[in-house]
C-alpha positions as CSV (number, residue, x, y, z in Angstrom):
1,X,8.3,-76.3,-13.4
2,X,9.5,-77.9,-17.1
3,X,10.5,-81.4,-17.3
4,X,12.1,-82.8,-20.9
5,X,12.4,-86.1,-22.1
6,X,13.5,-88.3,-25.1
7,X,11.3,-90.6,-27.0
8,X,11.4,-92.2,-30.2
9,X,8.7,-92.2,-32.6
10,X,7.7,-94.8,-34.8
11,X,10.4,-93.9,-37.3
12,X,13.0,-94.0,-34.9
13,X,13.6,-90.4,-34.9
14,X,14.4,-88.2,-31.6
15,X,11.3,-86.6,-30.4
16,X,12.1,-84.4,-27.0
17,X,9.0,-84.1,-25.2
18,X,8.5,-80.7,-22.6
19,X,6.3,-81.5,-19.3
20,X,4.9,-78.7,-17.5
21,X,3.3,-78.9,-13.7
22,X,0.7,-76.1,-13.7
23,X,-1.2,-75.9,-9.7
24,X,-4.2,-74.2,-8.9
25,X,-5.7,-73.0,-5.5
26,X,-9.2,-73.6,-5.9
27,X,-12.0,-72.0,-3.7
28,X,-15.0,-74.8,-3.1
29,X,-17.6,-71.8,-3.8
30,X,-16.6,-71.6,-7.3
31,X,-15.2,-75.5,-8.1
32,X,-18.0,-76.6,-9.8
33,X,-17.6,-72.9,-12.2
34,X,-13.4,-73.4,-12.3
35,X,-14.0,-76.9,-13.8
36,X,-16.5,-76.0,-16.3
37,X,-14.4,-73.2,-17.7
38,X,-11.1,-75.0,-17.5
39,X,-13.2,-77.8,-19.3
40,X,-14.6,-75.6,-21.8
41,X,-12.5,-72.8,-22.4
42,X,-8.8,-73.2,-21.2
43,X,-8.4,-76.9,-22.3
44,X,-9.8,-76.2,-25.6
45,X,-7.1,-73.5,-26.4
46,X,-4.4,-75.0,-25.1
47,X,-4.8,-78.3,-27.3
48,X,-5.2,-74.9,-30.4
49,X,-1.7,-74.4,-29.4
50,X,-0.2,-77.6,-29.4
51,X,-0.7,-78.3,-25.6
52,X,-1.7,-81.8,-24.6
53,X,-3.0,-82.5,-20.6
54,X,-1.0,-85.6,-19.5
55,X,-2.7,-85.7,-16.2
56,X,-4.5,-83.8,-13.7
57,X,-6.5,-84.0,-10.5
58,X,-7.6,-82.4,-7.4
59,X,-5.8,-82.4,-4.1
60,X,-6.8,-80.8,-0.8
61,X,-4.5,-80.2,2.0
62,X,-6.0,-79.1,5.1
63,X,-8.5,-76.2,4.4
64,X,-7.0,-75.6,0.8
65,X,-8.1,-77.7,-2.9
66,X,-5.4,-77.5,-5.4
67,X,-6.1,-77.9,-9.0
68,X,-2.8,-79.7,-10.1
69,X,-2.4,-80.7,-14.1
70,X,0.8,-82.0,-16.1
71,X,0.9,-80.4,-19.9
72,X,2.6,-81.6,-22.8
73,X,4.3,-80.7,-25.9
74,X,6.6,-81.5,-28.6
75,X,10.0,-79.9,-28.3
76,X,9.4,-77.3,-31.5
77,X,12.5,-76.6,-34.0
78,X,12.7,-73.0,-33.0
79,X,12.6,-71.7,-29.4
80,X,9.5,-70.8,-28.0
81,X,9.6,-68.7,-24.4
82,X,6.0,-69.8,-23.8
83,X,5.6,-73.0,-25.6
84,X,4.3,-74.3,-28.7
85,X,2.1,-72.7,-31.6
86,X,0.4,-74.2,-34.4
87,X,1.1,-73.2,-37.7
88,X,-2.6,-73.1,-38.7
């Protein structure tokens, strides 16, 4: 699911913001494992690429945990199927 919106920066320029709702089934066996390597691993690469985490949190319906986080991204000035990528 990708969300856009508008905001201005501090030189008054358009900036279009992309916001991505990424969920998780999570098993309570390997939580504690799941959070280390998202913390570790996956979050690290994703901020490589340009990726920011807006949000995220845990929420358990019934017998199921869901791992549920909100990304975010500039808008980039070409298109980009898969999001952004640094130039570096």
């Amino acid at each position: 699911m990708h969300f856009a919106r508008q905001t201005r920066t501090p030189s008054k320029k358009m900036k279009i913001m992309i916001h991505q709702l990424r969920i998780y089934e999570i098993f309570e066996t390997n939580k504690q494992a799941f959070h280390a390597r998202f913390r570790d691993h996956a979050a690290r690469i994703m901020k490589t690429y340009g990726f920011q985490i807006a949000a995220m949190w845990e929420a358990r319906s019934g017998e199921k945990t869901q791992f549920i986080y909100l990304l975010e991204w500039s808008q980039p000035s070409w298109p980009m199927p898969n999001g952004p990528r640094s130039s570096a």
